[in-house]
N, C-alpha and C positions, 0 to 999 in steps of 0.2 A: 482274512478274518474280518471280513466288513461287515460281520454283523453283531459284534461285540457291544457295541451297543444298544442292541437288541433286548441284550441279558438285563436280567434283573442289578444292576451295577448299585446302582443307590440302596439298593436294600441288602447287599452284601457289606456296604462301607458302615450301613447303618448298625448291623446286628454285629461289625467285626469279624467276623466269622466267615471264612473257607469250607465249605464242606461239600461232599464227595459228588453230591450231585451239582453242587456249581461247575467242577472241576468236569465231570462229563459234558456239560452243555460248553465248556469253553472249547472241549478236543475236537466236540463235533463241529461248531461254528470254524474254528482254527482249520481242521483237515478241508471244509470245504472247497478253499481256493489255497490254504497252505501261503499268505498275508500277510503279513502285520505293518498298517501304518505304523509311523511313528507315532501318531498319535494314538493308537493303539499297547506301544510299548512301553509308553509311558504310562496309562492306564493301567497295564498289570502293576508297573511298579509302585503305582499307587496304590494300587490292593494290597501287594506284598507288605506296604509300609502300614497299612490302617490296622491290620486286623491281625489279632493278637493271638489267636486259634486258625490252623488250618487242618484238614486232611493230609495225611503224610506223601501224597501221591501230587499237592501242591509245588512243592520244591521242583521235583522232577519236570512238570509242565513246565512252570517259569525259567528254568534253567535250559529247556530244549529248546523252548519258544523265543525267547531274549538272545540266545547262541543263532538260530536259523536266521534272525533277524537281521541281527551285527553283521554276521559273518557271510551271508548267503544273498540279502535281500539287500543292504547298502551298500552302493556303490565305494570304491571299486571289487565286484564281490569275490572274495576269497581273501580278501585283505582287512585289515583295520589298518582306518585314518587315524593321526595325533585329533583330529576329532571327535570323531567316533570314542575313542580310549576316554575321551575326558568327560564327553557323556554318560561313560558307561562308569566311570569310579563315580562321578557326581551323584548318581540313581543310587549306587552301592553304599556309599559311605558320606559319613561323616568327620568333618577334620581329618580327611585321609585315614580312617581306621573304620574296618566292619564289623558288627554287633553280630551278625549271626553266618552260621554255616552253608545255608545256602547262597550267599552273594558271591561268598568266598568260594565255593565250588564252580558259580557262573564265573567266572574270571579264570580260573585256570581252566574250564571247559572250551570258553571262547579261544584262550592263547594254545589249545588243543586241538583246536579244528581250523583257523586261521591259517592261512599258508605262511603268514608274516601280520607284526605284530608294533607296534611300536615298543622300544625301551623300556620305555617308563609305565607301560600297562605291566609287565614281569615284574618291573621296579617295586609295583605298587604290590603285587601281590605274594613278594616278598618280605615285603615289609607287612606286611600281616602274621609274620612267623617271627619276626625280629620284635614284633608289640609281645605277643604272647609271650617270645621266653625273657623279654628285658624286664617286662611289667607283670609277667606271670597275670598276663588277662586276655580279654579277649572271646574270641568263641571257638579257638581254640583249648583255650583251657578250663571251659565252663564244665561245671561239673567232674575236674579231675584234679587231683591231690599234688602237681607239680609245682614244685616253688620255682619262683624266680631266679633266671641265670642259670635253664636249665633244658636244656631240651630234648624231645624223645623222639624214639626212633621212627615214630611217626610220622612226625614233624622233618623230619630227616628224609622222612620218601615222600614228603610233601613236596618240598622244596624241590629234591631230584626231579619231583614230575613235572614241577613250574619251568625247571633249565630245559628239559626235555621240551616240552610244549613249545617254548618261545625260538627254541632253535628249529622246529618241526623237520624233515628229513636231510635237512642240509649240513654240511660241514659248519658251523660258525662258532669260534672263538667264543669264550663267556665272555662278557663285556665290561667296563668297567662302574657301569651302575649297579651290575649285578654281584660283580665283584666286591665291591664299594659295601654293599649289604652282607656280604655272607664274612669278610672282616669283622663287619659292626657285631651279628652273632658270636661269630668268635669270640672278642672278646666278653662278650656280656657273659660268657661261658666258663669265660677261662678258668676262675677260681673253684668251679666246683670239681667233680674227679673226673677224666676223661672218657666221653662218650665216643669207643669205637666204631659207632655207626657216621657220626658226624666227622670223625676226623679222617674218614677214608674218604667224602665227598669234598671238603672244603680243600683236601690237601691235592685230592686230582683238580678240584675247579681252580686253584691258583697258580698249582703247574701249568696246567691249560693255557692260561691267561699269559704265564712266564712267558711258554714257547710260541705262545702266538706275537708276542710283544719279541722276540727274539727273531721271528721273521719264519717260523716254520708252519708249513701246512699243517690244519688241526682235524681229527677225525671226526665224525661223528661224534655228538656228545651223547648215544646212547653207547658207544664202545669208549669215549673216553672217562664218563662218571659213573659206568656199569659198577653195580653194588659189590664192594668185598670184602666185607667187613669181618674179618676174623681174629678174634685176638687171644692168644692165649695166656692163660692166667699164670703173671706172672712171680716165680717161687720168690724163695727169700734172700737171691742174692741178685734178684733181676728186679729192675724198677721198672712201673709203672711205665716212661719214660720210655725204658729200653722193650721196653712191650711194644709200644705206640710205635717206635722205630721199625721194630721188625715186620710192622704190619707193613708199614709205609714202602718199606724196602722191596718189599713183596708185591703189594698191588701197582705200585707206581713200574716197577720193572714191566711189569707185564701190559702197560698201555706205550712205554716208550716209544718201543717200535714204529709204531703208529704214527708218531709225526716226524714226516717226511720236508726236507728240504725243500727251498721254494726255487723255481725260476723267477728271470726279472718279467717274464710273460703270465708266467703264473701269479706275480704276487699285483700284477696291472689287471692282470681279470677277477681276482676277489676284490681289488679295489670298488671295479667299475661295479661289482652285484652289490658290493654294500650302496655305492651309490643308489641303484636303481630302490636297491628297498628303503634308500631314506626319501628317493620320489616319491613312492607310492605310499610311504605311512605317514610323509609329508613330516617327521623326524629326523634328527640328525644321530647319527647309532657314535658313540665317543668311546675308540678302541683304549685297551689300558695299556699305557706307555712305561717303558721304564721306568723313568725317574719316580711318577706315581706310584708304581708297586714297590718303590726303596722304599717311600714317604707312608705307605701302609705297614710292613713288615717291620714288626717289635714296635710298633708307634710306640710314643710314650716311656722308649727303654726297656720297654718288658716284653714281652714274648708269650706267648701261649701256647700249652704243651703240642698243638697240633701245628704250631709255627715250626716250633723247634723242630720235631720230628721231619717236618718237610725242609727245614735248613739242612738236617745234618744228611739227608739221603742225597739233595744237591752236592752237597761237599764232599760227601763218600764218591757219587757216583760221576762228579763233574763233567755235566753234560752241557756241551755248546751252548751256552747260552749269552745274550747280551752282557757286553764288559760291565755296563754298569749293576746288573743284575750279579755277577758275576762279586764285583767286588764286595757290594753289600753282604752277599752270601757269603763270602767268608771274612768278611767284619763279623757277623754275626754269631756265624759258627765259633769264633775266636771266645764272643760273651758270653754264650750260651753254658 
């Protein structure tokens, strides 16, 4: 794209304004050699940041062109560096939070098409759904009537997409940053009435985390957080509670299978692949350990109804897991 500067650049920062035929002159410069310096990619983002009208066909360029860039044209290509990651939320946000829809869409696009990713890039674009339902703002919530400590189902196959994305076709455990966030949801959550969409994702991603912290091979996370959210409404001698159970009971059976016992050769060769991908993103990936998932579950003494639901299906179903995981679970089960 070395001829971007070619374009009329000053007189677009000047009038503010994107429109349709800037946006043709950029595809066609862009397609030519298919480019972008950096300092070309920074220039868009300059534009994205000045101009306060665009053409709706804007978003889709800088999201295709900033993706092919990261992910394609900087070394090492098919990966993101901890470099690269902190370039690319810097461009995006401010005080770590995004004002609008399309940055947010380039960030889970990139951890989409990235073969690997760092951490703390997933981290970050999680916590773009934990702003919106704690603070009920956001660009996620512009323009729609959701209070605060409350989240839709939406939001919920947001979120599914971002675990998807950041794990792309591999087996990998959710991790404990990622875990670490969808807690913090949780609770921000808790007090309002229980969202069966969310409580069938957070209770497979903690399981997840369990059995991976317990030493067991973990499936894909598109068959371990596959959506299945069905809850029936329940009468007048069944709680709310006992609903959320049944769902859990249900869906969580039907991934169990799935994690399979590890060898001592098996659990030395996922060791060595996290290594290599904390080479290559030049991060370090921070698996969740027992003791930390005792020190998240019921934090504070309380529990939240999609805690609960996933204690008491451990405790019905008492599956190998770590003693100490083991014990807290039925500590809990006992308060619950």
């Amino acid at each position: 794209m070395s001829g971007l500067r070619s374009l009329p650049i000053d007189d677009i920062l000047k009038r503010r304004t994107i429109d349709l035929i800037d946006i043709v002159h950029f595809r066609r410069v862009y397609y030519e050699d298919g480019i972008l310096s950096s300092d070309e990619a920074n220039l868009l983002f300059t534009l994205n940041d000045a101009c306060v009208v665009y053409n709706p066909e804007w978003p889709e360029f800088l999201v295709e062109a900033i993706t092919d860039y990261i992910v394609f044209q900087e070394a090492p290509r098919g990966y993101i560096t901890a470099d690269n990651s902190n370039w690319l939320i810097d461009r995006v946000s401010k005080d770590g939070k995004i004002d609008r829809k399309t940055e947010l869409e380039l960030i889970v696009n990139v951890l989409d098409k990235a073969r690997w990713a760092p951490v703390s890039l997933v981290k970050f674009a999680l916590e773009q759904v934990k702003h919106a339902v704690i603070e009920g703002a956001g660009p996620l919530r512009k323009g729609k009537a959701l209070p605060a400590g409350s989240i839709s189902e939406a939001e919920v196959d947001l979120i599914r997409r971002m675990l998807y994305a950041f794990a792309g076709d591999g087996a990998v455990a959710v991790t404990r940053a990622e875990a670490d966030v969808l807690f913090d949801i949780d609770e921000a959550i808790s007090g309002g009435a229980p969202n069966p969409a969310w409580t069938d994702l957070f209770v497979k991603a903690i399981a997840n985390v369990m059995m991976a912290a317990s030493g067991y091979a973990v499936p894909s996370r598109e068959q371990a957080l596959r959506q299945e959210a069905t809850l029936d409404n329940p009468g007048e001698e069944t709680s709310m509670l006992a609903a959320l159970l049944s769902m859990v009971q249900a869906n969580l059976a039907s991934v169990q299978d799935a994690y399979l016992d590890q060898t001592a050769e098996e659990r030395a060769l996922a060791r060595l692949e996290h290594q290599r991908i904390e080479i290559i993103t030049h991060e370090e990936i921070t698996e969740a350990d027992a003791t930390w998932l005792v020190s998240r579950l019921g934090r504070n003494g309380r529990m939240s109804p999609s805690e609960k639901a996933l204690v008491s299906y451990l405790n019905r179903e008492s599956p190998r897991i770590h003693p100490v995981l083991t014990e807290a679970v039925c500590r809990l089960g006992d308060a619950a």
